[in-house]
N, C-alpha and C positions, 0 to 999 in steps of 0.2 A: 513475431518481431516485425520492423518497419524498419525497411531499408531506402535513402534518399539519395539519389545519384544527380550529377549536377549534366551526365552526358548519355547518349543511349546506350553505353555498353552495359547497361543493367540488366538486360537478356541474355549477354554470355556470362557475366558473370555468374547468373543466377544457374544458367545452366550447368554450369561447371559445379555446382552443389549436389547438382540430381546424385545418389550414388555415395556421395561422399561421408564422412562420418557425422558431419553436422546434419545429415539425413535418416539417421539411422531409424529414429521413429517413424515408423509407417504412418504418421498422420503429417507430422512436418512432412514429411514426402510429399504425398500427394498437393496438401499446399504449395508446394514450392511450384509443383507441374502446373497446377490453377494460375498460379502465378506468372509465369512464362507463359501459358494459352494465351492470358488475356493482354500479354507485353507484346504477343507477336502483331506484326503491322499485316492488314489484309491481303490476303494473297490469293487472285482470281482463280490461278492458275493450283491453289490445294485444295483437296479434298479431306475429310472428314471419313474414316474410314469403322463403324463399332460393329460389334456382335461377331468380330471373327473369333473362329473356334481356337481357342488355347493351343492347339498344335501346331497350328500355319505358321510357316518361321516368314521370316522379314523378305527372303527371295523368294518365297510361293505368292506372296500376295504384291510385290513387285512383278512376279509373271502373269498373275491374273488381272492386272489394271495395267498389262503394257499393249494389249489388244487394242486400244483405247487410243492411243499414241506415244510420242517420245515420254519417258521420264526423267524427270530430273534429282527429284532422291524419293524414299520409302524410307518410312520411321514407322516402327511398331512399338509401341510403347510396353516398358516391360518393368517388376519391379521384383530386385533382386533376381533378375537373372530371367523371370515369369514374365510369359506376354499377359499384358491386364487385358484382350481382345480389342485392341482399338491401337487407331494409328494415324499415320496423314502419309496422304499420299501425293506428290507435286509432279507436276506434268510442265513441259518445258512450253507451254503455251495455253492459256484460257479456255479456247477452241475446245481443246482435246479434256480436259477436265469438267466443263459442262457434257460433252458427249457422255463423259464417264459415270454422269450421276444417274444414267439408265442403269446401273447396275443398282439402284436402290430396292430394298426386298425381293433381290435373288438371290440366289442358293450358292452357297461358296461350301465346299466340306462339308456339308450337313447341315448347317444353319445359315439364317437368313443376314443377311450384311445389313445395314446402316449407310447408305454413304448419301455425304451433302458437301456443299461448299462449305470448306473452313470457317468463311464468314456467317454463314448464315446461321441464326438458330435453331433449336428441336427443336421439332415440328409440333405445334401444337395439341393437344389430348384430343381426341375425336377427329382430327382432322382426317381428310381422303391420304395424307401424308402421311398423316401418322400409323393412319392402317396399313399403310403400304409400310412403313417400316417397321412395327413395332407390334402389327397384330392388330385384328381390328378392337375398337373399344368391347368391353363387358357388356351385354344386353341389360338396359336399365331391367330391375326387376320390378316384377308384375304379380298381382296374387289381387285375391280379396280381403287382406288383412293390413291394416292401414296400422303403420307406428306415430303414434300422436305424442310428442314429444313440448317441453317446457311448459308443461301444466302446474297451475298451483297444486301446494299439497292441500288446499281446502277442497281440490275437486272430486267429485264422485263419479260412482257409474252412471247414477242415475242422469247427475246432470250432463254427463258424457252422447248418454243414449235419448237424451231431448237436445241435447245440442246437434247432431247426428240423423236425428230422425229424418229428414229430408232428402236426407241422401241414398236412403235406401233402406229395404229391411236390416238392423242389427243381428246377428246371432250367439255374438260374445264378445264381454268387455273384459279386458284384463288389468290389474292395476296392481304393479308389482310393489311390493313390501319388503323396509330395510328389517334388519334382525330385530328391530324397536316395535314392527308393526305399521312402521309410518309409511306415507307411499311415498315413491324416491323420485315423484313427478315424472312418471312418464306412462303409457296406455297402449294396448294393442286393444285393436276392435277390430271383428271380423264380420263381416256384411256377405249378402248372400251369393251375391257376385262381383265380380272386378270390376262393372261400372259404376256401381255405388261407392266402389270403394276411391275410385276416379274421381268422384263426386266431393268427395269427403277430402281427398288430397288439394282440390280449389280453393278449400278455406284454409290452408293451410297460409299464414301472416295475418289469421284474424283475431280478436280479442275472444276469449273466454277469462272469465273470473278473474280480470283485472292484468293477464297474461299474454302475449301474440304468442300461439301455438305454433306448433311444430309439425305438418303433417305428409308422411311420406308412405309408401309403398314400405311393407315390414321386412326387412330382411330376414330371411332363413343363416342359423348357424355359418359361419365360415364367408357369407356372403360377401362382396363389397359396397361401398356409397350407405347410404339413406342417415337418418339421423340416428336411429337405434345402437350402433357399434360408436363404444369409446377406446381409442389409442391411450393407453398408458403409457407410462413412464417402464424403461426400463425391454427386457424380452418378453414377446405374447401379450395375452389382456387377461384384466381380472373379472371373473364374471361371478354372479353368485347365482347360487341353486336356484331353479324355478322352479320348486314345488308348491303344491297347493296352500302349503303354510304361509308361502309369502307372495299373496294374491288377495285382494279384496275376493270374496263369493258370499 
């Protein structure tokens, strides 16, 4: 729904839904909270508070950010009664709420806190920020087996392992097969060591058989990144058997 207010009281009123029965779907909820984050006007003086452990009530973490300076309210965000772990926290002066963002990736309860200025954004993926709040990034992975990805299906091993040659000795090409026999365009090749295989990831945006390949470091099962894992629709992903039956050899 779109709601068009001719004066700013569009923030209370909206607030005044949180809770209420035209709330009652957990998804309009949370819209409604989206909604209100992004109506509130900047405020130097709040803080950004996530990753608190479910238990902390609204005066624990009002006492843990009063060392900091005066405050001026603590809101823990809660739904249906559940702290969702996040909240804002306002300091009766700017001063004391930038001190307070030294509290970012320490230890509150057991887990590590979140905290930033209300206004500013997450902290971007890999950043020295982000490790400090959120854990450092996942080690890109490394191997000597290259996933070579958005190949024609007219391509082969052969021409796979002359295209390749350069880069290092080959010692296996794989070219998986849908249930028809056909290859479903995509290739693991595995080279003798990880610099070859470094080698072979360079040409990856180059043309083969009319195609700009795809070519990255193979991810192992469960892994994260590289081009090999597709998100489906729906819970989990669909993979199909890699047996030898559905392999080019």
């Amino acid at each position: 729904a779109f709601f068009f207010f001719k004066q700013k009281t569009a923030y209370e009123i909206l607030s005044g839904l949180v809770g209420s029965e035209m709330c009652i779907r957990d998804r309009y909820q949370r819209r409604v909270h989206g909604i209100i984050y992004m109506m509130k006007e900047a405020n130097d003086a709040e803080l950004f508070v996530g990753n608190i452990p479910f238990t902390v009530s609204q005066d624990q973490l009002g006492q843990f950010f009063a060392k900091y300076g005066e405050l001026a309210s603590v809101k823990l965000l809660e739904r249906y009664g559940k702290s969702l772990g996040k909240g804002f926290v306002t300091f009766k002066n700017a001063a004391d709420a930038t001190k307070a963002t030294a509290a970012n990736g320490t230890d509150f309860e057991g887990r590590t806190i979140q905290v930033r200025l209300a206004g500013e954004p997450k902290p971007a993926y890999g950043s020295s920020s982000y490790g400090k709040s959120y854990g450092s990034a996942p080690t890109p992975a490394k191997g000597s087996t290259a996933f070579v990805g958005n190949l024609s299906y007219s391509t082969t091993k052969e021409t796979l392992a002359k295209y390749f040659a350069s880069c290092g000795k080959v010692i296996e090409i794989r070219i998986p097969l849908n249930e028809e026999g056909k290859p479903r365009g995509f290739a693991h090749i595995e080279f003798e060591n990880e610099e070859a295989c470094k080698k072979a990831i360079a040409l990856s945006g180059n043309d083969l058989d009319g195609r700009s390949i795809k070519v990255d470091f193979s991810q192992p099962k469960g892994g994260e990144g590289g081009y090999g894992r597709r998100r489906g629709y729906g819970s989990g992903y669909r993979r199909r058997p890699y047996e030898s039956s559905y392999y080019q050899i």
